[in-house]
GUTORVO-868631 format. One line per 3 residues: their letters; for each residue x, y, z of C-alpha. Coordinates in steps of 0.1 Angstrom, whole numbers. Layout:
% GUTORVO-868631
a	X Y Z  ...
END
This chain:
% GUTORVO-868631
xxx	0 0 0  12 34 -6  26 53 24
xxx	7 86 18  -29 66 19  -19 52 49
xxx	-13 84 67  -46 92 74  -43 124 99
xxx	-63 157 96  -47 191 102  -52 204 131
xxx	-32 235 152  0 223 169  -13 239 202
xxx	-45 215 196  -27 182 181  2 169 200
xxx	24 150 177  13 118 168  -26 124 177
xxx	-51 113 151  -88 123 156  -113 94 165
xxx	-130 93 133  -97 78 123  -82 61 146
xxx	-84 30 162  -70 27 198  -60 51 225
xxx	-52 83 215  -20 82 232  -6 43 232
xxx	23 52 259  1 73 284  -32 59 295
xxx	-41 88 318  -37 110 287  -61 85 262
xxx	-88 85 291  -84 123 293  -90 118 251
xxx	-114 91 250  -139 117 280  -136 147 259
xxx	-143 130 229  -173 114 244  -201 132 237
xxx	-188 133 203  -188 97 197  -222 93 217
xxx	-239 116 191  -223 96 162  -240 66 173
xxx	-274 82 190  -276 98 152  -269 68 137
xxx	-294 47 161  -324 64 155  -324 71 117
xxx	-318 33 114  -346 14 99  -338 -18 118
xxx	-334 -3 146  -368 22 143  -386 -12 133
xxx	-372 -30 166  -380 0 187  -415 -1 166
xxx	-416 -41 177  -406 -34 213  -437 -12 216
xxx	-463 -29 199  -451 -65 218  -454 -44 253
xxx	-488 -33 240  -502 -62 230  -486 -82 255
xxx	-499 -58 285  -538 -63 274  -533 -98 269
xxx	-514 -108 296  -507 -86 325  -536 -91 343
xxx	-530 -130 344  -500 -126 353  -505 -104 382
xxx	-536 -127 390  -513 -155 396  -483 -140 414
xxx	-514 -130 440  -525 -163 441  -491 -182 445
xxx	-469 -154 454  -430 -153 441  -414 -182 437
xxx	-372 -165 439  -359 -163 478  -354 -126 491
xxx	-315 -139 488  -315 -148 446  -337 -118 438
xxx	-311 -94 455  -284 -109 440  -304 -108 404
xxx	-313 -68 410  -277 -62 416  -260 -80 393
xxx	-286 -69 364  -282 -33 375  -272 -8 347
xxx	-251 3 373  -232 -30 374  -230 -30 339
xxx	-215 6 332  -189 -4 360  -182 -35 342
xxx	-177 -13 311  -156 8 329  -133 -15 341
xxx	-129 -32 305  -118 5 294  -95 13 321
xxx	-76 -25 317  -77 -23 284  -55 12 286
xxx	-34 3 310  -21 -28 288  -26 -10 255
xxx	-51 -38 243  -64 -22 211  -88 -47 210
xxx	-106 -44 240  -105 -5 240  -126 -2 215
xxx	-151 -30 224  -154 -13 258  -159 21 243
xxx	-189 3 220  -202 -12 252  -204 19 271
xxx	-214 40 239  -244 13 237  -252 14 272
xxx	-253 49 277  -280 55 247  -297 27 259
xxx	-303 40 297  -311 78 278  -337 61 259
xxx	-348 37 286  -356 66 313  -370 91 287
xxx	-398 61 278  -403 63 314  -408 93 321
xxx	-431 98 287  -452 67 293  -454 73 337
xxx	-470 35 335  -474 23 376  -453 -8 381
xxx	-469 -40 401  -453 -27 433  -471 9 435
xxx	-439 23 417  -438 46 390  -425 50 359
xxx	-428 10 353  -427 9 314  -402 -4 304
xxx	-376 -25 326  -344 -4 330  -330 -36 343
xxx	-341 -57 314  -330 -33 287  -298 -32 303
xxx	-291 -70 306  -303 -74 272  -282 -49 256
xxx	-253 -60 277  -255 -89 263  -262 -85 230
xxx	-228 -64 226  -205 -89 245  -224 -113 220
xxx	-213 -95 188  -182 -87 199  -169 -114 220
xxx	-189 -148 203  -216 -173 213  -199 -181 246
xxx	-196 -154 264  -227 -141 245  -254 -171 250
xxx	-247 -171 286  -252 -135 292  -286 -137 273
xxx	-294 -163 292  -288 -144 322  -307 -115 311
xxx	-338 -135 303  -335 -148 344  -330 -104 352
xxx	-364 -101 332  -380 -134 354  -370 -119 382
xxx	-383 -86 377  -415 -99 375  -414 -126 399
xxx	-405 -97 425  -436 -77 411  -412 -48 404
xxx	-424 -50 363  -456 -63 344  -446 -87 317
xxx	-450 -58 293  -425 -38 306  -398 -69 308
xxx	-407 -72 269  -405 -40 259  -371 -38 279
xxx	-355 -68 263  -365 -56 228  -353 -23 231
xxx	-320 -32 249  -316 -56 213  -321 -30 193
xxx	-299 -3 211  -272 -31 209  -270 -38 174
xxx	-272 -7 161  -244 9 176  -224 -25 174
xxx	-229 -22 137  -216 18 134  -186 7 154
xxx	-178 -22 132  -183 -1 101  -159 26 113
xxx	-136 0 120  -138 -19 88  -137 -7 53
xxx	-146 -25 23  -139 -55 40  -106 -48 51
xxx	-95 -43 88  -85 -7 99  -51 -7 120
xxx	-28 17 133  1 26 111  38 45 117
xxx	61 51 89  95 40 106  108 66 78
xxx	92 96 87  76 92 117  39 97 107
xxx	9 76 123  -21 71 110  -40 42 97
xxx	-35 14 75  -59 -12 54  -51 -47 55
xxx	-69 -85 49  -55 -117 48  -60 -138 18
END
């Protein structure tokens, strides 16, 4: 490949681009390879750039308006068919999960638990210069993040009462969250780790409500939309980071000291 289209920096001032930065639309990896509190410093202030790359490309998605479209029409349909039997038997039989399993379940499928989880992947992932994991935790947090947006703003639109008196019940933060979880370790980790963790998240949406913290609906809904979050921005990572079938990796000229990216695939 020619050296010149493999250098693929932008101009920027010296006073704004230290020598050997390349913008995030270009790069792959931390910022800064040999200083990891200088690539988190990066990877926060180019946050809110990156999370309105993939909220803009999330929402004018077809799959993903069709799956949001699904998740609404299932909890809909769902709630007038089978809500009220639901709750009917949980008053007749009462849970069936010990106080013990459902704590554990609302902690481990907190969103909270899962951003920290996402957290930590980013922070390791710097501190050993894993390339690989950098930029599947930023897709998991970038996921995670638009998911919870969405997830409370539903919430706060719809102002549904949950099972327990609560409000705001539709739909499951909890669920959405397992489910999205999942479905990003899933595309970027592989059936193993992936099957597992949906299988998990189907036991978060049980759970929720077995505890009568959620109608059925709202666990539906939740699982849907936590899909659809998922996928979409697993698929605008994957397409910045791939390019006509070739993978995207960082590049330095040995002669002239430039870094940028390069375009490579195994035959």
């Amino acid at each position: 490949m020619d050296e010149a289209a493999a250098d693929a920096t932008a101009a920027e001032p010296p006073d704004e681009r230290p020598q050997g930065f390349t913008p995030w639309r270009q790069r792959v990896g931390p910022a800064y390879p040999d200083d990891s509190l200088r690539s988190f410093g990066r990877w926060a202030k180019e946050l809110p750039a990156t999370l309105w790359d993939d909220t803009t490309y999330t929402f004018t998605n077809p799959e993903t308006l069709l799956l949001l479209t699904l998740a609404a029409g299932a909890g809909g349909a769902v709630h007038c068919s089978a809500d009220h039997d639901v709750a009917d038997h949980y008053a007749e039989e009462g849970s069936c999960l010990s106080d013990d399993l459902d704590n554990w379940t609302d902690a481990l499928g907190s969103p909270a638990t899962h951003f920290g989880i996402g957290g930590a992947m980013l922070l390791t992932s710097l501190h050993r210069g894993d390339v690989k994991n950098y930029e599947r935790s930023k897709t998991l947090l970038n996921a995670l993040a638009i998911n919870g947006m969405l997830t409370l703003a539903l919430k706060g639109i719809v102002s549904s009462d949950s099972p327990n008196g609560a409000g705001c019940g539709w739909p499951s933060g909890h669920t959405s969250s397992s489910f999205c979880f999942a479905a990003v370790m899933y595309d970027q980790y592989g059936p193993e780790i992936g099957i597992p963790l949906y299988a998990f998240a189907a036991f978060v949406g049980y759970e929720r409500v077995d505890a009568r913290n959620h109608d059925l609906s709202d666990v539906v809904s939740g699982a849907l939309i936590g899909v659809a979050i998922a996928r979409a921005v697993c698929r605008n990572h994957n397409q910045r980071l791939k390019l006509l079938g070739m993978d995207v990796i960082p590049y330095a000229s040995p002669s002239t000291g430039g870094v940028g990216l390069a375009l490579t695939k195994s035959w």
